[in-house]
Structure formats: structure tokens, C-alpha cells
C-alpha positions as a printed NumPy array, in Angstrom:
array([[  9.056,   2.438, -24.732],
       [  9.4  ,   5.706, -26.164],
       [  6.981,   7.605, -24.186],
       [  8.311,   6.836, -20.613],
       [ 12.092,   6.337, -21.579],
       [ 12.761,   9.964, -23.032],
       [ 14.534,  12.821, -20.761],
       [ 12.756,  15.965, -23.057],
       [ 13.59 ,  19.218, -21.674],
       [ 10.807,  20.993, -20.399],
       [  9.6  ,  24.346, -20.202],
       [  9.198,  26.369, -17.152],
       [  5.497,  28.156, -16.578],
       [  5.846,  31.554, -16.252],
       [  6.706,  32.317, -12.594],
       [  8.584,  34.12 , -10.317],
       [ 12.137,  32.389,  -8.914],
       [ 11.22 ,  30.49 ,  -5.427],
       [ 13.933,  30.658,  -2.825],
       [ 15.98 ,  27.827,  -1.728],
       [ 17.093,  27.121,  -5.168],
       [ 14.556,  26.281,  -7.124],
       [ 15.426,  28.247,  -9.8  ],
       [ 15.123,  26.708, -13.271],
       [ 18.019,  24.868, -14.604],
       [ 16.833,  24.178, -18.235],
       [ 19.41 ,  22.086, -19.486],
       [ 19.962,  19.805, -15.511],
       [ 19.304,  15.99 , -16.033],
       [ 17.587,  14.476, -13.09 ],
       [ 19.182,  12.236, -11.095],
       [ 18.215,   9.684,  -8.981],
       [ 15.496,   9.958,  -6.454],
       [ 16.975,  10.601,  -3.466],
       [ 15.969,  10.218,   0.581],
       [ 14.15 ,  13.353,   1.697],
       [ 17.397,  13.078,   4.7  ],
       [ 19.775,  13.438,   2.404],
       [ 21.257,  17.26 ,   0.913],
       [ 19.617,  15.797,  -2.886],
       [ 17.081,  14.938,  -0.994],
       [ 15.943,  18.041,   0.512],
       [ 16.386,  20.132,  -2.823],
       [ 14.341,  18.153,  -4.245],
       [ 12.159,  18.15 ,  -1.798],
       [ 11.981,  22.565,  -1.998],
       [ 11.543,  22.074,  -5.884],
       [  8.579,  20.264,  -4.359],
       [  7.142,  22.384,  -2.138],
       [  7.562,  24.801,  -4.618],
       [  5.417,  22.899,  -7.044],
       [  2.965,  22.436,  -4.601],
       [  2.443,  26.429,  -4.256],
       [  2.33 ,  26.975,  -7.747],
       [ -0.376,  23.64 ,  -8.751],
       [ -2.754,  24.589,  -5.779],
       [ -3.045,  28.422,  -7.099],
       [ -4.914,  26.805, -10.523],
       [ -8.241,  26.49 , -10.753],
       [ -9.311,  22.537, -10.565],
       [-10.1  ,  21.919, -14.476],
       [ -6.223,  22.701, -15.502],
       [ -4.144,  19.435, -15.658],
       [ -0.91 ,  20.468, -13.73 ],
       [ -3.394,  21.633, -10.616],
       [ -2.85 ,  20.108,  -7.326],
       [ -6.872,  19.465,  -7.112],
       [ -6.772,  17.518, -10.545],
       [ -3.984,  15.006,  -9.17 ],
       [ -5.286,  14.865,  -6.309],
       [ -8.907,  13.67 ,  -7.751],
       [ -6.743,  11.098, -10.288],
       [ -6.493,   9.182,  -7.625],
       [ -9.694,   9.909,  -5.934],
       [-11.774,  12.716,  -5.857],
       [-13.415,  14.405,  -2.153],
       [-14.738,  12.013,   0.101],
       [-17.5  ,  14.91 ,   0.934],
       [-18.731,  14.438,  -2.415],
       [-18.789,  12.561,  -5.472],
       [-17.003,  12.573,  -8.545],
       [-20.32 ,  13.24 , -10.406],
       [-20.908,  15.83 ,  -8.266],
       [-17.38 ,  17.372,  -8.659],
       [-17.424,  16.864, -12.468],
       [-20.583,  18.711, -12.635],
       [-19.416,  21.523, -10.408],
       [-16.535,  22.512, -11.954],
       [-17.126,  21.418, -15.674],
       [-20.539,  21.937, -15.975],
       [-22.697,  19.676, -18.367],
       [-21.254,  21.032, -21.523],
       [-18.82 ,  18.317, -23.147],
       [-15.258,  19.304, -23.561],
       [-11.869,  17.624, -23.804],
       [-11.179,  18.374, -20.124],
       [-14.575,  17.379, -19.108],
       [-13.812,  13.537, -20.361],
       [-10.895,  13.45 , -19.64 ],
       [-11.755,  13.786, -16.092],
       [-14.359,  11.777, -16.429],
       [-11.988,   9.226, -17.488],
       [ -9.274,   9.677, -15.443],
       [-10.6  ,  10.568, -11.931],
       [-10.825,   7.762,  -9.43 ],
       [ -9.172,   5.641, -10.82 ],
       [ -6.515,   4.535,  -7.879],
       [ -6.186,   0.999,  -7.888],
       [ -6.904,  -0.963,  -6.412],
       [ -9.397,   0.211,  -3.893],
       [-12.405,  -0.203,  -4.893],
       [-12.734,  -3.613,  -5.84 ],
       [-10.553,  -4.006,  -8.811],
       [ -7.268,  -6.255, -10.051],
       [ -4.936,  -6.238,  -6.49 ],
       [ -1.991,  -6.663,  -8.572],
       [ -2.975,  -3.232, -10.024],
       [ -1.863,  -1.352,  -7.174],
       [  1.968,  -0.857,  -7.929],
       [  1.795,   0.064, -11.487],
       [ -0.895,   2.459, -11.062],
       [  0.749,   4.188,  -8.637],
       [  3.759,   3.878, -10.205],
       [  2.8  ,   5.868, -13.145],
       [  1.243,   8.499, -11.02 ],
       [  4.353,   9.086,  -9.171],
       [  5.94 ,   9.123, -12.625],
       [  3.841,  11.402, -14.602],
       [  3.157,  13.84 , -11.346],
       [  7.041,  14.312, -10.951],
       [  6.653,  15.169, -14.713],
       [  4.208,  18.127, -13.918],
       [  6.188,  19.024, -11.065],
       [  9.444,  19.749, -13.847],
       [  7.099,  21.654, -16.068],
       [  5.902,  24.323, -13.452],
       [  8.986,  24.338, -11.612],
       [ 10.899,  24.774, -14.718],
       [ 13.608,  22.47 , -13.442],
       [ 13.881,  19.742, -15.473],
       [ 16.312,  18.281, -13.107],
       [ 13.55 ,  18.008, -10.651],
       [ 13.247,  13.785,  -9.516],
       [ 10.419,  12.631,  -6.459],
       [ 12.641,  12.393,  -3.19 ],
       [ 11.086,   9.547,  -0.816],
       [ 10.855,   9.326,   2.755],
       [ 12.648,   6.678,   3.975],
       [ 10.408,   5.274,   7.049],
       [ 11.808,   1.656,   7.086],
       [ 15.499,   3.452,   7.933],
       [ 17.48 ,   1.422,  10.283],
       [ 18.449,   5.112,  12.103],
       [ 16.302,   5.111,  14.763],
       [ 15.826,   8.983,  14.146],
       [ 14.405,   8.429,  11.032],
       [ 12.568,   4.917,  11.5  ],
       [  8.655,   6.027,  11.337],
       [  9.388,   9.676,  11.613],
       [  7.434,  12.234,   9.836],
       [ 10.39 ,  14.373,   7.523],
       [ 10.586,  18.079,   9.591],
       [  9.674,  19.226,   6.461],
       [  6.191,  18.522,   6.627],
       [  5.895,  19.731,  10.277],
       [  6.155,  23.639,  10.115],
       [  3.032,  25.107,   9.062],
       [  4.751,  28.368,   9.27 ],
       [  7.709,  28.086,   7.516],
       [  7.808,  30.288,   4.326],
       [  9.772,  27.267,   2.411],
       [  7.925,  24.248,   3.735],
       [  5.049,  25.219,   5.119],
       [  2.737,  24.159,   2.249],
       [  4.131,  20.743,   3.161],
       [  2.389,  20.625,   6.477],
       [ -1.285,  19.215,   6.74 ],
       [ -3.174,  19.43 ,  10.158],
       [ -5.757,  16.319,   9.328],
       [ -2.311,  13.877,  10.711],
       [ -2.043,  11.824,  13.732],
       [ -0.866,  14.053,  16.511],
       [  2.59 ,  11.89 ,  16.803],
       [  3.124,  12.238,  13.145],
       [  3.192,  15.974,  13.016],
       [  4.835,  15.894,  16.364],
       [  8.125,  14.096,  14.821],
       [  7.589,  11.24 ,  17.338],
       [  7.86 ,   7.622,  15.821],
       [  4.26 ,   6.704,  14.568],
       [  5.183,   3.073,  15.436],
       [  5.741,   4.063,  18.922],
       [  2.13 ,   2.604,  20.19 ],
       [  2.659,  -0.759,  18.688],
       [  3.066,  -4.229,  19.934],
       [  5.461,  -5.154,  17.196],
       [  7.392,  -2.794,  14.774],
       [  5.21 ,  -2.359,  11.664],
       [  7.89 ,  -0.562,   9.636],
       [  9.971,  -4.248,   9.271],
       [  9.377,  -5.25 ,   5.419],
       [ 11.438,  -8.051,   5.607],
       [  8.654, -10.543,   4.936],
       [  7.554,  -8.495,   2.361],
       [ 10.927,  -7.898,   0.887],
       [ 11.004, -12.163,   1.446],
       [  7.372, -12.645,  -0.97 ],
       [  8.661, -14.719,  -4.092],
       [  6.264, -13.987,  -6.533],
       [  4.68 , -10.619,  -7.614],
       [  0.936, -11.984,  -8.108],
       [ -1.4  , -14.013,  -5.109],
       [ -0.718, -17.932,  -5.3  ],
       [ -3.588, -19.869,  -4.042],
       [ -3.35 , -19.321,  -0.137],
       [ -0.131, -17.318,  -0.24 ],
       [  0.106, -13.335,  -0.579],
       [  2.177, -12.443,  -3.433],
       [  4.845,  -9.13 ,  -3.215],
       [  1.939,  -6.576,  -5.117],
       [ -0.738,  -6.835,  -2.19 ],
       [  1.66 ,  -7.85 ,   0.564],
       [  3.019,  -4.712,  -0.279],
       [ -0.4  ,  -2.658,  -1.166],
       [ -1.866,  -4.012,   2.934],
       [  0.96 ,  -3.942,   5.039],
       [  3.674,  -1.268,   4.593],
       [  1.43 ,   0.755,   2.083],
       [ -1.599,   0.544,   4.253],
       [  0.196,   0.916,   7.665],
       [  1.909,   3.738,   6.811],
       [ -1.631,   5.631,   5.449],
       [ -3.041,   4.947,   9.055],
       [ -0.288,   5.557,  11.025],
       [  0.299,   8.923,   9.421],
       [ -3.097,  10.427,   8.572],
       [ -6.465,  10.765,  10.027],
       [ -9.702,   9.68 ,   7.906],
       [ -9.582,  12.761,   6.615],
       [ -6.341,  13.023,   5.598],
       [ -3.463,  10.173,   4.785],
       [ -5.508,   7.821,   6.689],
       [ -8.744,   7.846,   3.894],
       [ -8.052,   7.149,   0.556],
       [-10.499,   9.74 ,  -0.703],
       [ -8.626,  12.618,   1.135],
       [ -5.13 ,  10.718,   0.816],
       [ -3.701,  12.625,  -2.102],
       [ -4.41 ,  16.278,  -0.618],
       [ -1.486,  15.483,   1.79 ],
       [  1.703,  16.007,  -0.403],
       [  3.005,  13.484,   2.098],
       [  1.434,  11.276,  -0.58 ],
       [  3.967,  11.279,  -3.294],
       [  6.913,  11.062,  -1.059],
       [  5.385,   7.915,   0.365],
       [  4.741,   6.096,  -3.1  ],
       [  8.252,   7.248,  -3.8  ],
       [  8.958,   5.105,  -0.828],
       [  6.627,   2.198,  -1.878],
       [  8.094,   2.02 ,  -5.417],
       [ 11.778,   1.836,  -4.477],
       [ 10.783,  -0.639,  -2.766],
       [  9.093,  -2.488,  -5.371],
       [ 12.336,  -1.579,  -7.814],
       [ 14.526,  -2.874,  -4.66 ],
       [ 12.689,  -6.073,  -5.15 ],
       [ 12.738,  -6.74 ,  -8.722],
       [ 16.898,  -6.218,  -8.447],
       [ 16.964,  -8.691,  -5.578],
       [ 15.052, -11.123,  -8.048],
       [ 12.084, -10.69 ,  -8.071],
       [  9.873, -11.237, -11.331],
       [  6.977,  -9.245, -12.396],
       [  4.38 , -11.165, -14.966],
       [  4.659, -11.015, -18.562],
       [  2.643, -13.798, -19.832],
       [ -0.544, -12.426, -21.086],
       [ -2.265, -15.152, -21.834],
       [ -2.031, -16.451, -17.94 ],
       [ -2.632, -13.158, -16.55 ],
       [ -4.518, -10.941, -19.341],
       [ -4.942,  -8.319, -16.776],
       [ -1.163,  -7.594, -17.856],
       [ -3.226,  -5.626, -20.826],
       [ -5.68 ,  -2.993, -18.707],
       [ -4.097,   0.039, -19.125],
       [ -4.367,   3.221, -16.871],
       [ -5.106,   6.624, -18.434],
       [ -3.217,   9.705, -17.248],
       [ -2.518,  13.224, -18.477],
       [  1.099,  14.647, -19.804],
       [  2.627,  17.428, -18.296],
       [  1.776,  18.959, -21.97 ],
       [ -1.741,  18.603, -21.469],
       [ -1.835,  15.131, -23.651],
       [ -3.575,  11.649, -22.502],
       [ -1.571,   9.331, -22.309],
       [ -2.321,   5.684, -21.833],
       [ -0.025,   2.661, -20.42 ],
       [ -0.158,  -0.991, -19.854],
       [  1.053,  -2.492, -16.677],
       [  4.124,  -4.64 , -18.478],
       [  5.04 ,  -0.584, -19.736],
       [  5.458,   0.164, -15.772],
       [  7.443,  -3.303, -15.116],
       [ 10.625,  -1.215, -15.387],
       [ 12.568,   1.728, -14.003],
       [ 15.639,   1.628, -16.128],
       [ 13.11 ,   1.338, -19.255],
       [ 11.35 ,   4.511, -17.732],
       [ 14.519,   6.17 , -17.425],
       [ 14.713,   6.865, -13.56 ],
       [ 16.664,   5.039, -10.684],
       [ 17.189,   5.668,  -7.137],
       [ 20.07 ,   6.643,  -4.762],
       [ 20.046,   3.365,  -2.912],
       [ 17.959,   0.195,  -2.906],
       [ 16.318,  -2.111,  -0.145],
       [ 19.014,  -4.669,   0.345],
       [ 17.636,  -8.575,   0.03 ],
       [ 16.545,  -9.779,   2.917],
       [ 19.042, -12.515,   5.206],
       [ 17.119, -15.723,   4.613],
       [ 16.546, -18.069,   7.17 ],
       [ 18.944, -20.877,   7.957],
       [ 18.21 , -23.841,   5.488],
       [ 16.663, -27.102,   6.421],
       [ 19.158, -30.452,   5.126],
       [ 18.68 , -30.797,   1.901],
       [ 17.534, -34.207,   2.768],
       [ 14.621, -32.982,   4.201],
       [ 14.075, -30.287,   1.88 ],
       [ 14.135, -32.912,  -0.9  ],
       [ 11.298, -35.278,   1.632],
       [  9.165, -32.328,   1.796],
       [  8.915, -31.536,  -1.826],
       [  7.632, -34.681,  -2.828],
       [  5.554, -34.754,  -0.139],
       [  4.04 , -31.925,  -1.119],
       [  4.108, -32.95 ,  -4.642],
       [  1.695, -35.721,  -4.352],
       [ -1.062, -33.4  ,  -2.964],
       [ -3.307, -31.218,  -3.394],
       [ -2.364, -27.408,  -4.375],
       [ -4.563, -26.637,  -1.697],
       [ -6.596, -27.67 ,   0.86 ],
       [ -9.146, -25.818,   3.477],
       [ -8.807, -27.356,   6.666],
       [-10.519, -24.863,   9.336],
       [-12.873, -22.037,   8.592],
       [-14.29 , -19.455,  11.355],
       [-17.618, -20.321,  12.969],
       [-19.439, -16.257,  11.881],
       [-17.908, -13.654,  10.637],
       [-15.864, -10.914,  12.759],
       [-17.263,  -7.71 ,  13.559],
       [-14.195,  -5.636,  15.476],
       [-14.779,  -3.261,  18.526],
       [-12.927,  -1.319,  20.917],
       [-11.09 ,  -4.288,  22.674],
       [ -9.671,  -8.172,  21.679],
       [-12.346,  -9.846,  19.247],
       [-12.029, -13.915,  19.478],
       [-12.572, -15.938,  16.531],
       [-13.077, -19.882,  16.838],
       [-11.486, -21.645,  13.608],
       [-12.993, -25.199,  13.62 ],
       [-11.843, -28.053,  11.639],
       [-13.843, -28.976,   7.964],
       [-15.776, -32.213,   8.309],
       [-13.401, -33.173,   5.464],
       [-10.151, -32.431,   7.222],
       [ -7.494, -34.798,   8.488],
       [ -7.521, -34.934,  12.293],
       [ -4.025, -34.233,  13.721],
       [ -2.467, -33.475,  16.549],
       [ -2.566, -29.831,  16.246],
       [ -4.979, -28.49 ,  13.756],
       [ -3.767, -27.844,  10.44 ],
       [ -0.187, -29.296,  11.346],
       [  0.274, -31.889,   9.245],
       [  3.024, -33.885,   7.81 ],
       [  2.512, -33.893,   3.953],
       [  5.253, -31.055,   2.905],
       [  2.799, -28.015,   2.922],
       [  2.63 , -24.889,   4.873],
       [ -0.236, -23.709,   6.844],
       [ -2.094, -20.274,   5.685],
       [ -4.022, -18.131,   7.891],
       [ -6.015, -16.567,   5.63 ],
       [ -8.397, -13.607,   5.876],
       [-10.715, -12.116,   3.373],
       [-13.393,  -9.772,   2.698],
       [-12.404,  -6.998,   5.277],
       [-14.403,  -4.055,   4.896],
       [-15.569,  -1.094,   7.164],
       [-17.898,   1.725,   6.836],
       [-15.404,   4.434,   8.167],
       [-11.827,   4.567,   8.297],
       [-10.961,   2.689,  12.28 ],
       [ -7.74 ,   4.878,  12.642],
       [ -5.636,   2.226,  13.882],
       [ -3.717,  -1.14 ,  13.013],
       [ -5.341,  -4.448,  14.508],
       [ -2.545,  -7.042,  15.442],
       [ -3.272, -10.655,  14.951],
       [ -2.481, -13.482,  17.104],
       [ -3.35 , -17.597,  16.716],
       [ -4.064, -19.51 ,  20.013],
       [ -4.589, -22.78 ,  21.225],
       [ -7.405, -21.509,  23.381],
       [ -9.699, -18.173,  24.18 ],
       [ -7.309, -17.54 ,  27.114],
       [ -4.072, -17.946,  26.041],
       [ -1.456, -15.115,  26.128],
       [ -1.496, -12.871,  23.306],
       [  2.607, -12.761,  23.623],
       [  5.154, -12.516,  20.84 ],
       [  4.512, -16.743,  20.176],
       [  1.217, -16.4  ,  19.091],
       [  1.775, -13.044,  17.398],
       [  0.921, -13.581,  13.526],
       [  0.693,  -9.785,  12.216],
       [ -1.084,  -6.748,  11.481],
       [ -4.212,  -5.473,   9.618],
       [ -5.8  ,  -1.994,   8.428],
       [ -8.813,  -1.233,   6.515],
       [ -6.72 ,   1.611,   4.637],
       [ -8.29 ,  -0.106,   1.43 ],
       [-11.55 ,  -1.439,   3.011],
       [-13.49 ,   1.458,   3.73 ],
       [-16.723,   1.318,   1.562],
       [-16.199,   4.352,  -0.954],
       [-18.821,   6.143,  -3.766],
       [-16.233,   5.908,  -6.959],
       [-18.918,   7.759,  -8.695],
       [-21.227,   5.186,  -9.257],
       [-24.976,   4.155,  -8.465],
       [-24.644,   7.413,  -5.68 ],
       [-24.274,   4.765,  -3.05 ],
       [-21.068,   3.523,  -1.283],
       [-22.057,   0.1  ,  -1.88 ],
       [-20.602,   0.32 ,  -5.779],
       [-17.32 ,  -0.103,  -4.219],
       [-17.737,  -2.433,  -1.645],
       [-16.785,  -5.597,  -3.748],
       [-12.888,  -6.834,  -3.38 ],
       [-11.502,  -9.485,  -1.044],
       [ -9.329,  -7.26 ,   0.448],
       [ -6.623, -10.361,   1.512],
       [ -4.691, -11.301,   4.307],
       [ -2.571, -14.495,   4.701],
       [  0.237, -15.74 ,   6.69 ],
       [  2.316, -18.621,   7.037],
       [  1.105, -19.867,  10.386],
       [  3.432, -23.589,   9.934],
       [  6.158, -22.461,  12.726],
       [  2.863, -21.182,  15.048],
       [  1.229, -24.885,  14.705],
       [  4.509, -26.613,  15.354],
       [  5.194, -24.168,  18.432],
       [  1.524, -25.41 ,  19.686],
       [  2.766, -29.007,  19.273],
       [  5.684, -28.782,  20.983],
       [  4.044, -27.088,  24.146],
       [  1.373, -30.022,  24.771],
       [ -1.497, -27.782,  24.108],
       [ -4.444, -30.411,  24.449],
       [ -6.472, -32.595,  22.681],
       [ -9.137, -29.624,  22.292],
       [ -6.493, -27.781,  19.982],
       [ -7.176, -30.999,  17.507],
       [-10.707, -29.676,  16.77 ],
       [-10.509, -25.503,  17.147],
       [ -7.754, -23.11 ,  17.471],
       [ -8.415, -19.396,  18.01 ],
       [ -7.841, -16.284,  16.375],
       [ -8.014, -12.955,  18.327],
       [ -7.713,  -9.581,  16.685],
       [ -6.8  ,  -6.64 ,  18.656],
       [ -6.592,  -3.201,  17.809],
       [ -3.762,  -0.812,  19.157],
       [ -5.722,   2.317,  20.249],
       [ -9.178,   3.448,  20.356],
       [-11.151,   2.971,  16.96 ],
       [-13.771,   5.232,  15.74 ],
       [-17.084,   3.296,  16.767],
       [-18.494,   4.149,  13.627],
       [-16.155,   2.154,  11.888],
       [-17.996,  -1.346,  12.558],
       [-14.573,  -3.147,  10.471],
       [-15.933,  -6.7  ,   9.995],
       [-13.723, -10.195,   8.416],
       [-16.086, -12.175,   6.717],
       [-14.183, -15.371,   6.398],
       [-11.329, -16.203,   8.063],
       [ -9.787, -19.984,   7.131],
       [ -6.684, -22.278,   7.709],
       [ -5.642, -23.59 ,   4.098],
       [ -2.46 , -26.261,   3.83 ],
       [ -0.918, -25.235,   0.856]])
């Protein structure tokens, strides 16, 4: 791919030298992109900051401004994108005019489109920002440092770069954003609060497909709602990281999809497979419209953004694969396969009574079983070789809650929520009913399914083994709890939450 796989040697915008050497090296290759903790790192973190300076001092209509990439991915959630196009573009057409037009709001997937969107699109914005970052730098060595949240080192596991927390630092103080949780920009752990640790991406790093099977998540939105979406919560306020109309204004933003995409590049060396086959998935041919550092449009599919060593980039270390589980006999594995084999793909076996509206303490959701299920001793345990899915859909809220809600399956309303009925975490980072510059009402973006699931088998079989009554045969119990105080106006609501064998 010759657009994305060239190194061209840009030219520097006419500028005076920044300290901290960032002056331009025209004829530097960039190298790998580095953790922000490293010495690479934090160079190319000041060519960064630098950047920043330089793209928020032009006026919103130029390209390589900080306003127009931050409106690429989703323009001021005080306004509208019609409103904004209008304000600074006027009505008379120009090339700038559509491109915006075009081009603005278009993150994906937010606001109802493709999930398996989400890491190409913001791929290529990483990509093509880092790009516009070189040519106003002038340092075509220049390549998007990440911060690396998910570190083992306890002094860097969930803790905000000190970059980004000195407001009056003459280097990195146009890092710093005031609209972040008070731990973030505090350099305290922004896990800290929670009943389990939501920077471990092991089950993530475990999916083994890229694209949603059925009941079971696939890598793309695992990724997109748990680390992704925890991270925009934990970090940000709904005005800041923690709403994806405002998310982009935080420069945190690009360091974190630096983060999100090694990942993603972690997993495809590790062995995971990204789609190719068009005619199964023709979404494989949307593309995504950007601008060039040069000022050009430029237009990709997502098999164009399947690859970093195609786009000419790498990084200076990789997620390792995770350490799988211990493996059942093969005798057994072999039983359960053709179990499995000889039913049904799928099969719905509880479903929730109403759908969930979430407040300020534990909401308790009754699963009962489907007139059409199998009774057994536990419901949804069964013995024909599939798993069992929790599965939640259709989460939406009409403001941003501000914190994660942790899940947890029970036998009854009054069971402990401790670590054995723990299933997970949700956020509504994605769910928040948004005007993408439609009808002028946030209902144009409130479609999207906006999916949870988990495999719940070892949960079930846990139940079985502890005698939990003949009542569990009928209903289990699904209690959703959030970890601080949410903002009342939030209202988040589940529409359906069901139990699928699979």
C-alpha cells in the first residue's frame, strides 16, 4: 500500500526551535513508538507537546490545527457539528468546508455504527495525526509514544504520565487538562477505587477472533468496552476523556490509542487474525476519510489498516500472549466437541424480567428461564459441550455516569457480591446518546447494541457445586454495582440482559 507504507521526508512549518530537543532533524527516520517512561519515550513525547503548541495557535478551518483533529473524531459536545461547520466556514462551499463536512464525526464506532470499526478508525487517526505532528514539528523522526497503563510496575500501572500533570511547566504544560478525575491528575492509580483491577487485559489479550461470534465478544469490541472504555472514564470527566465529544481535546487522547493499538498489533503477532473475506464481512470495504499532513484527502479501507509492518511503523515492545489455562484431557476435550457439535450454534436460555435502569447503589436483575429451555440443575449449566454467555445489550445513558459498574451473577438477591460471583465491568464511555450532526436531536445516535458478554460456564458450575437450591433451577440474579457516586442525570439503563449456551 503505497500511501501508508512510504517514510517521505517532510517539511518543517516555519517556526521557531522548541527547547528540549525538538529541533528538526530533516533527514531522522522514526523509530518505533516507544513508552512515554522510557528516554525515546519522553522525546517523543516533547516533540509532542511541542506539536500541540504549535496546532492549537491555528485557526480551526486549517487541517494540521488541534481543533480540526480534535472535531475528526467528534466535534464540541456544547454544540453541533452543523453548528460548528456553519460558524467557522460559513455557508459558502469550499474544499475545506466539505471536507469537514465529510470528515468530522466520524469516530467509530460510537454512534451506532459497524463495532468492528473501532480499531481501524482509530488506527488511522493515530497514524495520520502523528503525520501532522512531523510536518509542524519538522522532525520527521517524530513516532506517537504510548502510555503504558497495563505496566506490571506498580508505579506505572494506571498512573497518569507526570507529563500531563504540570500545568505550569513551560515544556509540558500544554499536556495538562483540568476537566480529569482528581486521582488522575494527582498521579495516584485511577484503579485505586475498584473492586477488581480493571487494567488486567488478559481476557482480552485471550479473545480468539477479531469480529463478535454469536454470544461471544470478539478482540475489536472487547477491546473498544473494556480497556478502551475504562480507561476514558477512569481518566476524564464528561467533559473531558470521560465524553467522547470532548475526548480528543485532551492530548492524553493519542497517547492512549497509541496504547490501544499496540495492543491490537500485540495481538495480531500472538495470532490473532483480522478478517479479509469480503464477501462474509463486506464491511471490510467502508472506508474512513482523513486529511494528509499536505492538506490532501485521503481515503482507506479497513483491510489497508490490518497491518503495521505494511504501514511502516512498529513498536518498542509488544503485549506478551497471555499464559493459557491448564488444559482439560484431551479425552474430554474431544467429548465436548461433539457434544457441542450436534447442537445448536446457539441457544437463549434465560432473559431478564424488565429492563435495568442503574442508580446510585446495587441494581438487581432477575434472569428467568425461556419456556423453551431445558430445566437443569443450575440454570443454564448444562451438559451438551457449550459455554454459558452472559450477555448484555443495548446500554445507553443520557449523560456520561463517571464511573465503572462491576457485574456479579448470583444464585439469589442476597447472596455475597464476593470475588465468586464477580463476572466484570461496564461503562457507558460509548453509550451516551450524542447529536453526530443529524436531525438536531441526540436521538440520531442512539441506535447500537453497545455489547457485553461473558463466559459465565465456571460461575454456573461454582453454583452447582455449592448446593445452591432448587430455586436457582428457575432464576439466577444479576446485580450491577457502580464504584462511586454517578451523576443522577445519567439514568444508564440495559435493555436486555440474557443467558445464551453457545
Amino acid at each position: 500500500m503505497t500511501e501508508v507504507s512510504r517514510r517521505t521526508l517532510l517539511k518543517g512549518i516555519a517556526a521557531a526551535p522548541f527547547v528540549y530537543a525538538v529541533a528538526p532533524r530533516a533527514f531522522a527516520a522514526a523509530g518505533p513508538r516507544a513508552d512515554i517512561a522510557t528516554p525515546a519515550g519522553e522525546e517523543m513525547l516533547a516533540i509532542y507537546a511541542d506539536a500541540v503548541r504549535k496546532m492549537k495557535a491555528l485557526t480551526p478551518d486549517n487541517h494540521l490545527s488541534w481543533t480540526w483533529w480534535w472535531y475528526q473524531h467528534f466535534t464540541d459536545g456544547r454544540t453541533s457539528k452543523n453548528a460548528e461547520i456553519t460558524r467557522i466556514f460559513g455557508a459558502t462551499p469550499s474544499t475545506m468546508r466539505t471536507n469537514a463536512v465529510e470528515m468530522w464525526n466520524t469516530c467509530q464506532p460510537h454512534s451506532g455504527q459497524n463495532p468492528h470499526f473501532f480499531l481501524p478508525w482509530h488506527r488511522m487517526y493515530t497514524y495520520y495525526l502523528e503525520r501532522v505532528v512531523r510536518q509542524i514539528t519538522g522532525r520527521a523522526d517524530f513516532s506517537m509514544p504510548y502510555w503504558h497503563y497495563c505496566s506490571d510496575d506498580p508505579a506505572q500501572r494506571g498512573v497518569l504520565p507526570p507529563q500531563f500533570r504540570l500545568p505550569d511547566d513551560p515544556v509540558w504544560g500544554v499536556l495538562y487538562k483540568p476537566n480529569r478525575r482528581a486521582i488522575a491528575n494527582a498521579g495516584q492509580p485511577i484503579q485505586m477505587n475498584e473492586p477488581s483491577d480493571p487494567m488486567d487485559i488478559s481476557s482480552i489479550m485471550s479473545k480468539e477472533k477479531y469480529e463478535n461470534v454469536g454470544a461471544d465478544i470478539g478482540f475489536c469490541r472487547a477491546m473498544d468496552s473494556g480497556i478502551h472504555g475504562r480507561i476514558h472514564v477512569l481518566t476524564g470527566t464528561s467533559v473531558g476523556m470521560g465524553g467522547v465529544p470532548y475526548a480528543a481535546d485532551d492530548p492524553l487522547f493519542a497517547v492512549h490509542h497509541a496504547t490501544v493499538d499496540r495492543m491490537w498489533a500485540s495481538w495480531n503477532r500472538n495470532g490473532g487474525k483480522n478478517p479479509t473475506d469480503t464477501v462474509a464481512f463486506p464491511w471490510l470495504n467502508t472506508q474512513f476519510a482523513m486529511m494528509r499532513e499536505n492538506g490532501t484527502r485521503v481515503a482507506l479501507r479497513s483491510t489497508q489498516l490490518w497491518s503495521i509492518q505494511t504501514m511502516g511503523y512498529a513498536y518498542d515492545s509488544y503485549v506478551p500472549r497471555p499464559v493459557a489455562p491448564p488444559a482439560a484431557p484431551a479425552s474430554t476435550t474431544t467429548t465436548m466437541a461433539k457434544l457441542a457439535a450436534k447442537s445448536p450454534l446457539s441457544t437463549k436460555v434465560a432473559a431478564s424480567d424488565a429492563m435495568a435502569t442503574l442508580g446510585a447503589t446495587a441494581t438487581t436483575v432477575r434472569m428467568l428461564r425461556v419456556s423453551t429451555a431445558k430445566q437443569t440443575e443450575v440454570l443454564g449449566l448444562d451438559t451438551d459441550g457449550r459455554k454459558a454467555f452472559l450477555v448484555m445489550r443495548k446500554l445507553h445513558a443520557w449523560k456520561q455516569p463517571g464511573v465503572l459498574y462491576h457485574v456479579y451473577l448470583c444464585a439469589s438477591p442476597t447472596a455475597p457480591l464476593d470475588a465468586s460471583a464477580y463476572v466484570g465491568n461496564i461503562n457507558f464511555f460509548d453509550a451516551e446518546f450524542h447529536d453526530h450532526g443529524g436531525a438536531n436531536s441526540k436521538l440520531d445516535t442512539a441506535l447500537g447494541e453497545n455489547f457485553y458478554s461473558w463466559d459465565v460456564t465456571a460461575h454456573l458450575r461454582n453454583m452447582a457445586k455449592r448446593k445452591v437450591g432448587s430455586s436457582a433451577r428457575e432464576m439466577l440474579f444479576v446485580k450491577v454495582v457502580p464504584s462511586g457516586k454517578p451523576d443522577a442525570a445519567a439514568k444508564p439503563m440495559i435493555a436486555q440482559m440474557e443467558l445464551i449456551r453457545q
